[in-house]
N, C-alpha and C positions, 0 to 999 in steps of 0.2 A: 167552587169559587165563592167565594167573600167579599163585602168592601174592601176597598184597599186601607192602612193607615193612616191618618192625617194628622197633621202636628196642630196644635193648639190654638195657632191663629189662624188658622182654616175658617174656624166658624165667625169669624169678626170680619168679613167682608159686607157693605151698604146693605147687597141685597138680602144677605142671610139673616143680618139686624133689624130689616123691616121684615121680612117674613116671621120671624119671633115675635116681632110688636104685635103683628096682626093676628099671632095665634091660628095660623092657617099651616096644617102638616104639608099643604099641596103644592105652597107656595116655599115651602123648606125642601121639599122632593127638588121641586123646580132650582133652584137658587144651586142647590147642592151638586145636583146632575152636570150644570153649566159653569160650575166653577171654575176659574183658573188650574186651580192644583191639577185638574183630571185631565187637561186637554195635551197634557204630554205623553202620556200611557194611553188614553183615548180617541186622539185627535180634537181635533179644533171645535165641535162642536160636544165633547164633553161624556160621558156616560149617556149612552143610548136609555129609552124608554125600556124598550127590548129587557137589555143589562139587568136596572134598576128591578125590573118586573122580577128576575130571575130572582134577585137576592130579598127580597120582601115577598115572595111567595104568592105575586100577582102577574097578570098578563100586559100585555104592552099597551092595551085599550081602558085597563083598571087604573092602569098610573097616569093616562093621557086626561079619565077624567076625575081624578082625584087633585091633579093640580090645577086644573080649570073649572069644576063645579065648589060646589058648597065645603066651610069646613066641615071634616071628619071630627062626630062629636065621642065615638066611642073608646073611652080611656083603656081597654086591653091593648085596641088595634094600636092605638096611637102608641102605648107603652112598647107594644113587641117591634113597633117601626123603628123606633128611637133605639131602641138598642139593636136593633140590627146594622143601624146605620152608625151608631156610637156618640149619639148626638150630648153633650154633657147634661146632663140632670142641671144647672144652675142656669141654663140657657131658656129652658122649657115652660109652658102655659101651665103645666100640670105634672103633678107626683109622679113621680117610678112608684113602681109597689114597693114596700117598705124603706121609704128614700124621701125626705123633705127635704125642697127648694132648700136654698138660701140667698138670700142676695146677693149682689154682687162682692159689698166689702167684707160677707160674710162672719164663720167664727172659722176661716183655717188656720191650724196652727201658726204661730212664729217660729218658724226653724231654727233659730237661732240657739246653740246650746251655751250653756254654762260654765265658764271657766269661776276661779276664785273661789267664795262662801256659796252656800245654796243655804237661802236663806228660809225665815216661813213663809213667808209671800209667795217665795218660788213654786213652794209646795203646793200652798191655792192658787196659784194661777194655773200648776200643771191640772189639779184636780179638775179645774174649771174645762180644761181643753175638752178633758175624757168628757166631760158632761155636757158638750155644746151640742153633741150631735153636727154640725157643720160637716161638709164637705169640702176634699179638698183639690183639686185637678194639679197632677201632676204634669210639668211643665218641663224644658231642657232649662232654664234658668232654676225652677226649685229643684231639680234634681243636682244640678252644678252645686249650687247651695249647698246642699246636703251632704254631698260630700265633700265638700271645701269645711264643711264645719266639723266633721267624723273624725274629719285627718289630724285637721291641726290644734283645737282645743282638749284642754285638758279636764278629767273629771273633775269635780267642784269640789268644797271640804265642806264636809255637811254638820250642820249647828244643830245642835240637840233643841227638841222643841218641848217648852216646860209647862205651856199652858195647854187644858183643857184633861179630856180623861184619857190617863195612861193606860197603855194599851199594854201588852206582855208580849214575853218570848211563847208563850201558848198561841194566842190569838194570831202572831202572824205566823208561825206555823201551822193555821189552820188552814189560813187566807194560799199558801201554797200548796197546801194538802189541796184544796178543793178546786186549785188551779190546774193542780196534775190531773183530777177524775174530768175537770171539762175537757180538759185537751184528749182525754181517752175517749170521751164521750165522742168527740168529733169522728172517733173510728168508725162508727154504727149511727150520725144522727147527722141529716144532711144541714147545712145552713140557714133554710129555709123553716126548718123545725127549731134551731140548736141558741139564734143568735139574738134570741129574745133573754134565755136565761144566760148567754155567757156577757151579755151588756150589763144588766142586773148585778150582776158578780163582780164586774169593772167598777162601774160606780158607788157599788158597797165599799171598795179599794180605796178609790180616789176619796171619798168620804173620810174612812179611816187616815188618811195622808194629813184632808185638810182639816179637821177639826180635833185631831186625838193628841197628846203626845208622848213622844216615845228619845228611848238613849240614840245614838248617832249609829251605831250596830244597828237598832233596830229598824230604823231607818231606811238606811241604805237594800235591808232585804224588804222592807215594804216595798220601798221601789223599785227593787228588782221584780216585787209579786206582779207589779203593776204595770210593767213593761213585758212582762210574759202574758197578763191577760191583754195588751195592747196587741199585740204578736194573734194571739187567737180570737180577739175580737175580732182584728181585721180579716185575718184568714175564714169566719164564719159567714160576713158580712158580706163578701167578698163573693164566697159561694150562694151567697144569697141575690147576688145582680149589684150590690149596692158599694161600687168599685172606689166611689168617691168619699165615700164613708169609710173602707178599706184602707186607705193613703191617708185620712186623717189618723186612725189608732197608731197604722204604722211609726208615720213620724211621731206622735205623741209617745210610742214607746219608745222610741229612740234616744229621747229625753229625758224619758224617766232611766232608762237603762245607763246613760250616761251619768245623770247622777248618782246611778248606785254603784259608778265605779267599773260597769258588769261588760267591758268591751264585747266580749263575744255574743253576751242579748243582741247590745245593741246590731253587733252586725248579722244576727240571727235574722231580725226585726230589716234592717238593708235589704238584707238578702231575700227576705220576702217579699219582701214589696219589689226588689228585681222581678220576681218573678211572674206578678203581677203585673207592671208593665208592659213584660215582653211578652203578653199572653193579648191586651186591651189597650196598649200604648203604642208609641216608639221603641221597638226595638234596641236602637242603640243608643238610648237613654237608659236603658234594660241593661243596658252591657255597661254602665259606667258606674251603676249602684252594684250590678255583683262585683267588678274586680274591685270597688271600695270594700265591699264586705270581706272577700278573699283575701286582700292585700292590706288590707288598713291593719290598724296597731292592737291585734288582738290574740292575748293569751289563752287558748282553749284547747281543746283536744283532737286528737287525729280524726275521730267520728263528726264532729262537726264542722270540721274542715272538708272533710270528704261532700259534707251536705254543699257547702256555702260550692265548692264546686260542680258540685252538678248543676244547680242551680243556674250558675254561671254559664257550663255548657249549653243549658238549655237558651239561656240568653244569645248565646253568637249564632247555636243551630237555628231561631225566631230570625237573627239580622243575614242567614244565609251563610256564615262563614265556618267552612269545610272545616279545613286545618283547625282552627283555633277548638272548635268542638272536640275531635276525634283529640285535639293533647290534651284538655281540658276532663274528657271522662276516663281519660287512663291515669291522671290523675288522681282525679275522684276514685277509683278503684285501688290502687296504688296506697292513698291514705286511708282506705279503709279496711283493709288490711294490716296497717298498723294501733288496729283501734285497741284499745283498753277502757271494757265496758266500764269499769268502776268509777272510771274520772269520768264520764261523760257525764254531762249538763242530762236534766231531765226531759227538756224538750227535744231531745235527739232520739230519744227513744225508739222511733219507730224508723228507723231509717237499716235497713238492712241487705243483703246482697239482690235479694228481688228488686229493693224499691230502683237499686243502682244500675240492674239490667233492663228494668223498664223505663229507666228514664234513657239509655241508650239506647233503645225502640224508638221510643217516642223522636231522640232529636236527628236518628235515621229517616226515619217517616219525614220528617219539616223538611231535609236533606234531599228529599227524593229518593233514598236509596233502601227500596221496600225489599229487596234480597240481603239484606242484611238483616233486618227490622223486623221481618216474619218470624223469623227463628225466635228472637230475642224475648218478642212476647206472648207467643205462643208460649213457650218452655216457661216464663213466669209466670204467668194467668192458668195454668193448667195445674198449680199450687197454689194459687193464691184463694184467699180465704171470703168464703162465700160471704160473710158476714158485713163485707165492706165492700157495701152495694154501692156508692159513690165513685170509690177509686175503680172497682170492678168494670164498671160504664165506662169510665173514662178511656181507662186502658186499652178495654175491647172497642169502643171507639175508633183508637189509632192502629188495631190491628187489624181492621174494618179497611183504613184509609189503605193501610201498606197493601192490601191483597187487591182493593182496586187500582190503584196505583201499578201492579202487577199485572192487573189486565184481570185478575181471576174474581169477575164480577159475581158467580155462585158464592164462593166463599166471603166476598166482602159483606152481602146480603145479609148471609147467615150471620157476621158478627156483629153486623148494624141491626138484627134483628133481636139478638142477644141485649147488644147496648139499650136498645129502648123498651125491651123488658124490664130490665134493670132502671133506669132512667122513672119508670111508670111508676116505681113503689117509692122515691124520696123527694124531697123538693130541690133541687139543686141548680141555680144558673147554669153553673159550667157545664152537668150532665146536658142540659136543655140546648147548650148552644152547640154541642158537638152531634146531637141528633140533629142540628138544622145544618151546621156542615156537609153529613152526612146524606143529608137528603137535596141538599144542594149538588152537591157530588157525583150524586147518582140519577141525577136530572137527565144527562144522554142517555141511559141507559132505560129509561122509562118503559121501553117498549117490551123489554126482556121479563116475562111474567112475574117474577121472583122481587124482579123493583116494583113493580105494580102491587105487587101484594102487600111489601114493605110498606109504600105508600101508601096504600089503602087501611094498613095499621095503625098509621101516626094520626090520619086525622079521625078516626078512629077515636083513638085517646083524646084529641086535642076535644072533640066535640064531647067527651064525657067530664071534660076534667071542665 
């Protein structure tokens, strides 16, 4: 078991706003526990101590005086509490690991895209976005937005920019050469390693955007270069914990993809950040950015259609909805089958009949339905390629959940044993948070030697690392 999700104005009640002020984590435990939102799914007095203990990996007497003694001054603890609990990085006393504040009016993007001329200005001000670093919290009102602007605005007409140094048809084919080796890189290099150099890479982009000039051709694939490194920026970042950093590239490449014309980036770019959502959000906010990606006005190929639906599945199997999933991945299978490799887009590249059968594991498992979902990722993980120690956890991860879920607590052991080997060699949020899943999970089970041992592995690690 998990926290549950919470929407956006969750965290803007009296008491939650003086617990922030005061910089006290014990007085945000408190405030949070007793919330309104919880007292329906919890009763009237809100998330027990007990509860609360379970999911921050303390005892009922650690969290009793953790919101009644002293603040907690140690920034790991404090950091692994906040994202356990989901607390937003712009609300907090102090940094996430690789994540600065920002203020309230902060630098999040203007969602707003561009109809008519895209002007130079347009261009430095996009450049500027990629360069603020801000964060951005995705909300049901910006996601409305966002897709209210996808649907009904038209790409811009883009004005040839005559001042400063002209740039060639060489150079920004280099600037996409090197976009395809970091996207490969992602296969073999966790987030935590990767999202140092593919930022680097972004802003050498937006640079080139804002200061160079180039013909109206050239142009339009600049910024398409630049809304593909937005797409893998976020996905890096992402994997990195730093979620709100994630939802700013995304949308900023949305922008840039919409002015190069490039409908299917941009809903590449949607559709990711769906997925993101429905992984650390609202679910069916999850669900309203993939059927924009899926259904919105975009000319591409059967292979990335196929993606934009899984995707999507994955989204209703996150809000619980059976049916919609189960036609949504026949679907996705359906048009993948109709694929022809040669037209596909270069960021589709990796998506192949495994990735499409584990993603129907995976939205079996959220389903509850672990007789289905064992087969599925056993048979794909049993080919899958050692080298992608990331996906590899992840995967075994949720084959881990189905076989407890099944009750075959030996077996879920051994793949949650698997996973956090795997887990030990990269730096990856998302590996990290499914071992803490996992060990949540296997909490009843504590007493059965084999969870004891699991446990006694992770902390283990935890005290080496």
């Amino acid at each position: 078991m998990s926290p549950p999700m919470v929407p956006a104005e969750f965290w803007l009640t009296p008491e939650l706003c003086d617990a922030f002020a005061a910089a006290h984590i014990g007085r945000v435990v408190r405030a949070y526990r007793r919330h309104p939102h919880h007292t329906v799914r919890y009763g009237a007095g809100g998330i027990s101590q007990t509860l609360l203990g379970q999911w921050l990996g303390l005892t009922q007497a650690q969290v009793s005086r953790i919101e009644n003694g002293p603040p907690v001054k140690n920034l790991d603890t404090l950091a692994h509490w906040a994202r356990v609990l989901r607390v937003p990085a712009e609300l907090l006393w102090f940094d996430l690991p690789g994540c600065r504040r920002t203020s309230a009016a902060g630098a999040a993007p203007e969602l707003a895209l561009h109809g008519g001329e895209w002007l130079p200005r347009d261009s430095t001000e996009l450049a500027e976005l990629v360069c603020t670093g801000g964060e951005l919290a995705i909300s049901p009102e910006t996601v409305t937005r966002l897709v209210h602007e996808w649907l009904v605005t038209e790409p811009p007409q883009l004005v040839e920019v005559r001042s400063g140094r002209r740039i060639s048809d060489r150079l920004v084919s280099r600037v996409e050469r090197r976009t395809a080796e970091l996207r490969r890189m992602d296969d073999f290099v966790a987030g935590g390693d990767l999202h140092g150099l593919v930022e680097r890479e972004l802003n050498a982009t937006a640079g080139l955007l804002r200061e160079a000039s180039y013909t109206e051709i050239l142009g339009r694939r600049l910024l398409a270069a630049l809304g593909e490194l937005c797409q893998l920026a976020g996905w890096v970042v992402g994997d990195a914990g730093r979620y709100g950093a994630a939802a700013r590239y995304y949308t900023t490449g949305v922008k840039a993809a919409h002015a190069a014309g490039s409908s299917a980036l941009a809903a590449n770019l949607i559709s990711t950040l769906a997925y993101q959502v429905a992984n650390v959000g609202n679910p069916r906010d999850a669900v309203l950015l993939a059927q924009s990606a899926d259904s919105g006005p975009t000319r591409t190929t059967a292979t990335a259609r196929a993606l934009f639906k899984e995707r999507l599945a994955w989204t209703y199997a996150r809000a619980g909805d059976r049916r919609a999933t189960e036609r949504t991945l026949a679907a996705a299978e359906t048009g993948y089958e109709q694929r022809v490799p040669d037209d596909d887009p270069e960021w589709v590249y990796w998506l192949d009949e495994a990735e499409l059968t584990v993603m129907a594991g995976r939205c079996h498992v959220e389903l509850g339905l672990p007789e289905r979902a064992v087969p599925l990722l056993a048979g794909a993980l049993a080919h899958y390629d050692e080298r992608h120690s990331r996906e590899l956890a992840l995967y075994t991860s949720w084959l881990a959940e189905a076989q407890l879920q099944l009750g075959a607590v030996d077996a879920a052991v051994a793949a949650a044993t698997r996973t956090l080997e795997l887990t030990s060699r990269i730096t990856s949020a998302r590996t990290d948070d499914r071992v803490n899943l996992l060990r949540r999970k296997l909490q009843p089970y504590r007493d059965v030697p084999a969870v004891a041992d699991f446990e006694a592995m992770v902390r283990e690690l935890n005290s080496s690392n």
